[in-house]
C-alpha positions as CSV (number, residue, x, y, z in Angstrom):
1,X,-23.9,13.1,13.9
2,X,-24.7,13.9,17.4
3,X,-21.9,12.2,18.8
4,X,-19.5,14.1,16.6
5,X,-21.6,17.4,17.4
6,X,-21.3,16.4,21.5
7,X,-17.5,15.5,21.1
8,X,-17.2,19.1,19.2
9,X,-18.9,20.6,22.6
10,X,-16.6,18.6,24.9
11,X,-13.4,20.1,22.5
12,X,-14.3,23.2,22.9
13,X,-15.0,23.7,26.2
14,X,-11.4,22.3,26.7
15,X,-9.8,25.0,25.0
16,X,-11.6,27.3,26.7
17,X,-11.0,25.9,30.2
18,X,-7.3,26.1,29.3
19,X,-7.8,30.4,28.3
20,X,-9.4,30.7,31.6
21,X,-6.3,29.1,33.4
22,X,-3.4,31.2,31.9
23,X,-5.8,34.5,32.4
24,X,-6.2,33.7,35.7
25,X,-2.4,32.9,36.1
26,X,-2.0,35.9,34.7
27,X,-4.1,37.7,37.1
28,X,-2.7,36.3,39.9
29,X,0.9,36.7,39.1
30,X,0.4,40.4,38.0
31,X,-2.0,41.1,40.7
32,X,0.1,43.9,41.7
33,X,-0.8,46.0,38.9
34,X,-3.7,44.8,38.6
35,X,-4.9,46.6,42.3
36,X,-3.0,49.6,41.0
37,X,-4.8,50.2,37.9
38,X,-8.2,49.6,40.2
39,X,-9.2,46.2,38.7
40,X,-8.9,44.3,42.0
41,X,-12.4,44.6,43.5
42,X,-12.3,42.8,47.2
43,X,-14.7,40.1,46.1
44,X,-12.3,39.0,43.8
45,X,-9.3,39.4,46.0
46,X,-11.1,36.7,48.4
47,X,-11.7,34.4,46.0
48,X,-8.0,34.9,44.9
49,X,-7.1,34.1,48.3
50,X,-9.6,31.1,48.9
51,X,-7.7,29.4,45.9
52,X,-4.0,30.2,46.9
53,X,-5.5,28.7,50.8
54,X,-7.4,25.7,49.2
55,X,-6.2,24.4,46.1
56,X,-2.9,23.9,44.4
57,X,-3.4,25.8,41.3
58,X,-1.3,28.7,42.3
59,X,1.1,27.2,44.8
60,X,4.0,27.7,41.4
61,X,3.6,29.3,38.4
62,X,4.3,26.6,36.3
63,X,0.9,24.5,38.1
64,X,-1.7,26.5,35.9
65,X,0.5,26.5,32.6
66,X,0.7,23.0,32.5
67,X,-3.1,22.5,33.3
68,X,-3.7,24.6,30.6
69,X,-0.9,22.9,28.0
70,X,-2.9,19.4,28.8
71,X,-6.0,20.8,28.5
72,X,-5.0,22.4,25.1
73,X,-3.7,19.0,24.2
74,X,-6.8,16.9,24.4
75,X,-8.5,19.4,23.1
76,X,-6.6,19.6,19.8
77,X,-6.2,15.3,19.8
78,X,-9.9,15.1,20.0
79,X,-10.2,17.3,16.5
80,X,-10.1,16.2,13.7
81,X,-7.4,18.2,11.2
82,X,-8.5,19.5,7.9
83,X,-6.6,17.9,5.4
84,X,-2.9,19.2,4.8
85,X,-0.2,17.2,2.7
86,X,2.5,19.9,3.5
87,X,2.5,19.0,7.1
88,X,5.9,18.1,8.6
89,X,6.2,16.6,11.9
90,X,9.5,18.6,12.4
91,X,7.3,22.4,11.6
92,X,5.2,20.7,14.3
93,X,7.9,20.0,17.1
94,X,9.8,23.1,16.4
95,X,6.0,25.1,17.2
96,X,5.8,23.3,20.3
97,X,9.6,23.8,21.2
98,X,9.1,27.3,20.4
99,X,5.4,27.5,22.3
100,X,6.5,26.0,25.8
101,X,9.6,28.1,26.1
102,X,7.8,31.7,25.7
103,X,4.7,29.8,28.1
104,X,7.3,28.8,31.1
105,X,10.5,31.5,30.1
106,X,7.9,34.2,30.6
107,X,8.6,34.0,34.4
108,X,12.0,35.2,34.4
109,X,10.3,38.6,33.4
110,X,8.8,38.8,37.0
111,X,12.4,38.4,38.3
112,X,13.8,41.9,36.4
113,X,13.2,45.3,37.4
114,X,10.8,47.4,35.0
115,X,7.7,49.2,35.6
116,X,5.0,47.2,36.9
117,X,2.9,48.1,33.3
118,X,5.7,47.1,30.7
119,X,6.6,43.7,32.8
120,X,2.4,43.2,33.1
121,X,2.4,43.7,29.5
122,X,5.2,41.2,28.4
123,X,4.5,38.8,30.7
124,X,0.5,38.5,29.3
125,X,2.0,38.8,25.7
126,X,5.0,36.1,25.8
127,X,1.9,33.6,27.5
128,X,-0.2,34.7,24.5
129,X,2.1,34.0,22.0
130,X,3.1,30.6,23.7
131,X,-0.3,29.5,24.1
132,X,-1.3,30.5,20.2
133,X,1.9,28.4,19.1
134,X,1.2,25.2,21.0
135,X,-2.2,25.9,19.7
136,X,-1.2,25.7,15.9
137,X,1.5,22.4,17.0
138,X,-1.5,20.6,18.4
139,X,-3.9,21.6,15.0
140,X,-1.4,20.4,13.0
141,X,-0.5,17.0,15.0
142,X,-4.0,16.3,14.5
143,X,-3.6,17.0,11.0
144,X,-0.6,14.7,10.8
145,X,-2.4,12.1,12.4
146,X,-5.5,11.9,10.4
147,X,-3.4,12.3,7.2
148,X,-0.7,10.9,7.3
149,X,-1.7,8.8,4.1
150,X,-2.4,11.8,2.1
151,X,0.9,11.0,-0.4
152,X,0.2,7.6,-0.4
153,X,-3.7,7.9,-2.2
154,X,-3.3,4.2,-3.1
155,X,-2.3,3.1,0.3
156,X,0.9,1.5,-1.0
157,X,3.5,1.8,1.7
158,X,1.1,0.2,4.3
159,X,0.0,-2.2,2.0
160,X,3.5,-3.7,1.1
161,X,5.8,-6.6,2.8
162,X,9.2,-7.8,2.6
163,X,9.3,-10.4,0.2
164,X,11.5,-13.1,-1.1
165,X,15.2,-11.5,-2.5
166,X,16.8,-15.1,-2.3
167,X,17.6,-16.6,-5.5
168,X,16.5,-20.4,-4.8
169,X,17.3,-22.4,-8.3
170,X,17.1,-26.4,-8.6
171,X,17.5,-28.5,-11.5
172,X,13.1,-28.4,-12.2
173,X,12.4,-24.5,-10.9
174,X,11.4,-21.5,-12.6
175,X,12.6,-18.4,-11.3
176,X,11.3,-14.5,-11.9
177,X,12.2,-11.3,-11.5
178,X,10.1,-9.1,-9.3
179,X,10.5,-5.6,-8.1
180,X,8.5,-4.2,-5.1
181,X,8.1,-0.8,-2.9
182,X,8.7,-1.1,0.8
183,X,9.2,2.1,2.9
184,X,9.2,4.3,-0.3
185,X,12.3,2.0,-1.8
186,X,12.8,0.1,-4.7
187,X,13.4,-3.4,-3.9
188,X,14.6,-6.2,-6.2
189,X,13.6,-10.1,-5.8
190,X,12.6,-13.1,-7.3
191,X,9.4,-15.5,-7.1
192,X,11.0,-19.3,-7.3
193,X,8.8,-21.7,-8.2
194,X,11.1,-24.7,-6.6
195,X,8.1,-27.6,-7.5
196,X,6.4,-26.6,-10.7
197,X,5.2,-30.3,-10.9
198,X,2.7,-29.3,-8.1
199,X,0.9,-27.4,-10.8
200,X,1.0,-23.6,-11.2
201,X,-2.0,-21.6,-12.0
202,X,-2.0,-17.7,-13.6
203,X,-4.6,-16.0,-13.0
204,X,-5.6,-12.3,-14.8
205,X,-7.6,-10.4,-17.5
206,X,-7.5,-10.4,-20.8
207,X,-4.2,-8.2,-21.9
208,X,-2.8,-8.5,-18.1
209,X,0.4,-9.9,-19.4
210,X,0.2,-13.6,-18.0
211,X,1.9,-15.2,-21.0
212,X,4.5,-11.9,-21.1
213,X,5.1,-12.5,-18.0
214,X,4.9,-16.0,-16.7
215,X,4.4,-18.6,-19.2
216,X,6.7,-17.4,-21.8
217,X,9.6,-17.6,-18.5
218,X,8.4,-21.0,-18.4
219,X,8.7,-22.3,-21.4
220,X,12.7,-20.7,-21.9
221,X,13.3,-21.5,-18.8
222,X,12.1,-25.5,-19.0
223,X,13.5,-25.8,-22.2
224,X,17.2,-24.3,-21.3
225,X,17.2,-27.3,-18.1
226,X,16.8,-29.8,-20.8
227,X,12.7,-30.6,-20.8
228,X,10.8,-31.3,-23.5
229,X,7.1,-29.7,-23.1
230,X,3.5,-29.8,-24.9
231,X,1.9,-26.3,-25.8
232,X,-1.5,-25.3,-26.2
233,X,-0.9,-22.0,-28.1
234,X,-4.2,-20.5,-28.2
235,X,-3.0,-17.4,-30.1
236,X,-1.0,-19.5,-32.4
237,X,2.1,-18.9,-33.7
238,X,2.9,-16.4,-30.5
239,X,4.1,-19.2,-27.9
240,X,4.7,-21.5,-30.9
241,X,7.7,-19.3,-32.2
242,X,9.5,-18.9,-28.7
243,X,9.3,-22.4,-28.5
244,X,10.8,-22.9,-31.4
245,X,13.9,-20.4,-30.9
246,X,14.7,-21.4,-27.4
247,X,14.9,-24.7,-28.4
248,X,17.3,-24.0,-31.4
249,X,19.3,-21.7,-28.9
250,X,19.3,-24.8,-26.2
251,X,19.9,-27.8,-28.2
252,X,22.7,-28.9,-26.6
253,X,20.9,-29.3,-23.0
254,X,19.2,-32.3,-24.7
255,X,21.5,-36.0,-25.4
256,X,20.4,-35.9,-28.9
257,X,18.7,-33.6,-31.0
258,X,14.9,-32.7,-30.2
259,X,12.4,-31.9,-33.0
260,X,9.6,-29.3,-33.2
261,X,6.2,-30.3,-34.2
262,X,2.9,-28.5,-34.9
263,X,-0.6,-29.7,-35.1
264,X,-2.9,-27.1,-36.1
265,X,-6.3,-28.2,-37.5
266,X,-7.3,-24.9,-38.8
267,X,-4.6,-24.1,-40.9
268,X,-2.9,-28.0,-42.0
269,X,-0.5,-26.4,-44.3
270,X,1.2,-25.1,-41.1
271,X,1.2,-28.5,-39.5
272,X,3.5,-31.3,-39.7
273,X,2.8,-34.3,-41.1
274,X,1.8,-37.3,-38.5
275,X,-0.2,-40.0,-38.0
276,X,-1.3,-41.6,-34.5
277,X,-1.1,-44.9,-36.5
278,X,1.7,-47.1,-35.8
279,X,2.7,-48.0,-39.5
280,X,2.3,-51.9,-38.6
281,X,-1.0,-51.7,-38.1
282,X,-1.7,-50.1,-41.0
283,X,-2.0,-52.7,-43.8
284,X,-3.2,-50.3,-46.7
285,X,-2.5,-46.7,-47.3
286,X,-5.7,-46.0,-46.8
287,X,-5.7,-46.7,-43.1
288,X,-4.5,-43.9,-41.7
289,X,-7.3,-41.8,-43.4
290,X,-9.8,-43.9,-42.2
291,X,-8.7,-44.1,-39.0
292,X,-9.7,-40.5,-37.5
293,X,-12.9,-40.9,-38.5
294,X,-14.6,-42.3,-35.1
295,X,-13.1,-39.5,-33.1
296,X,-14.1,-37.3,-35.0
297,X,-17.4,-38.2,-35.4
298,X,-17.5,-38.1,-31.5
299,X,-15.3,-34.9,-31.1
300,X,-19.0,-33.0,-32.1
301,X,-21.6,-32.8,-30.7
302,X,-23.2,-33.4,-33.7
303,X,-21.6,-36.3,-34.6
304,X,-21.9,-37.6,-31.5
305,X,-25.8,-38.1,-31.9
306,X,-25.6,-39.0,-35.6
307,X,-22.5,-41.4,-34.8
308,X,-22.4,-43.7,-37.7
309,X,-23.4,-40.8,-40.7
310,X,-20.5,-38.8,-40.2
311,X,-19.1,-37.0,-43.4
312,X,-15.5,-37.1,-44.2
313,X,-15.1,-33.8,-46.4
314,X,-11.8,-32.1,-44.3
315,X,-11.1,-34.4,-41.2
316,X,-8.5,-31.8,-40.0
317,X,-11.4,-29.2,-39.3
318,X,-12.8,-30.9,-36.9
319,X,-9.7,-31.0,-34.2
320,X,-8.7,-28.5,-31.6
321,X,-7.3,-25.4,-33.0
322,X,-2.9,-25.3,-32.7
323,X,-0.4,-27.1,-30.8
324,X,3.2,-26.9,-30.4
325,X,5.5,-29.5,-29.1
């Protein structure tokens, strides 16, 4: 807080180093009228004359004007701008076009003939007005500089790339869409996955649209290059029944014809029917239904401790919930 109160000081104390230089160039280039009207006492006539002798302030007109523009400069850089989104770096160049001109033209008034009063006058006024318009340029480039974010809340020009627009496709890769914002345009590209044996993780919330977005592109993608694939559908029969018409749609990728099968424990009417038995070594009919029984015994934690006092009332409860493959 003190620094920014000291800085404040320093600010000021620019700008009004940079008043004092165009009133005294005013002074001194209208000190003819000046002595006429009586507002020339000798003491300041020397010092007037100790400056022109021992500095370079007034060896030109232009010397103090451009002390004072710098001065007025920093000062406004070292500011910080109230926050403005309608500020337009072209309002602020045309001020400061318009500013210098009246600041440095203003001498071509001490080259015509008109009373000493009228050309006093315009001289101080066009100086004035110069000075208050490079005065509002340099507020407002300070304005511009400390908010030039202020149509962007979300920071999302600065915040955005160039990404991938190539289309790279091989006989294993899953390709999507994407659409990005770069310099306020609308960009189209794609996200290749070229090696999706590598493993490919999705990460987001609940209801973020991974499986809308992702998986289901997967899964109609793999199946239309001819792979055959094993789903855990979670929220069975959503990924179950795109499986099951992009296959139909894509049976012809495969050299014969491919079936669909379902395992679902919670509901078996939905399921198809299977055994993991291979039929020779099944001597009785009652094999495969014995069979299950010591995984799923084990598949509990229950059961597990119990291990041989398992009871057999529905051995499709105690699987996984749905599959698709």
């Amino acid at each position: 807080m003190e620094d920014e109160k000291g800085l404040r000081k320093i600010m000021e104390f620019m700008r009004l180093f940079a008043i004092v230089l165009l009133g005294l160039n005013i002074y001194y280039y209208c000190f003819g009228y000046f002595r006429v009207m009586g507002w020339a006492p000798a003491v300041v006539e020397r010092l007037l004359d100790s400056f022109t002798r021992n500095t370079f302030l007034f060896k030109a007109s232009w010397v103090s004007k451009t002390l004072a523009v710098v001065f007025l400069l920093l000062s406004c850089l070292g500011t910080r701008g109230r926050k403005d989104e309608k500020v337009k770096g072209i309002s602020v160049a045309g001020y400061a076009v318009i500013g210098l001109a009246l600041l440095y033209g203003a001498d071509l008034l001490r080259s015509l003939s008109m009373p000493a009063g009228l050309a006093t006058a315009l001289y101080a006024g066009l100086l004035s007005a110069g000075f208050l318009l490079l005065l509002s340029a340099g507020a407002w480039l300070s304005r511009l500089f400390n908010n030039d974010l202020m149509k962007d809340i979300f920071n999302k020009d600065n915040e955005s790339f160039p990404q991938e627009e190539r289309l790279m496709e091989n006989e294993f890769s899953v390709n999507l869409r994407t659409s990005y914002l770069l310099r306020g345009k609308q960009h189209h590209g794609w996200l290749n996955v070229v090696n999706p044996f590598r493993a490919t993780m999705v990460l987001g919330t609940p209801g973020s649209g991974k499986s809308f977005a992702i998986i289901n592109e997967f899964i109609r993608q793999h199946l239309a290059k001819g792979f055959c694939m094993y789903i855990y559908d979670y929220k069975f029969d959503d990924l179950s029944r795109i499986c099951y018409n992009t296959l139909l749609r894509h049976q012809d990728k495969f050299d014969r014809p491919v079936g669909f099968y379902v395992i679902n424990f919670d509901n078996p009417a939905k399921a198809t029917a299977a055994t993991p038995c291979y039929p020779s070594s099944c001597p009785t009919s009652w094999t495969p239904t014995k069979a299950p029984q010591p995984s799923c015994s084990t598949s509990t934690r229950a059961g597990f401790r119990s291990r041989g006092t398992f009871s057999w009332s529905r051995p499709s409860t105690s699987w996984p919930p749905s599959s698709g493959f």
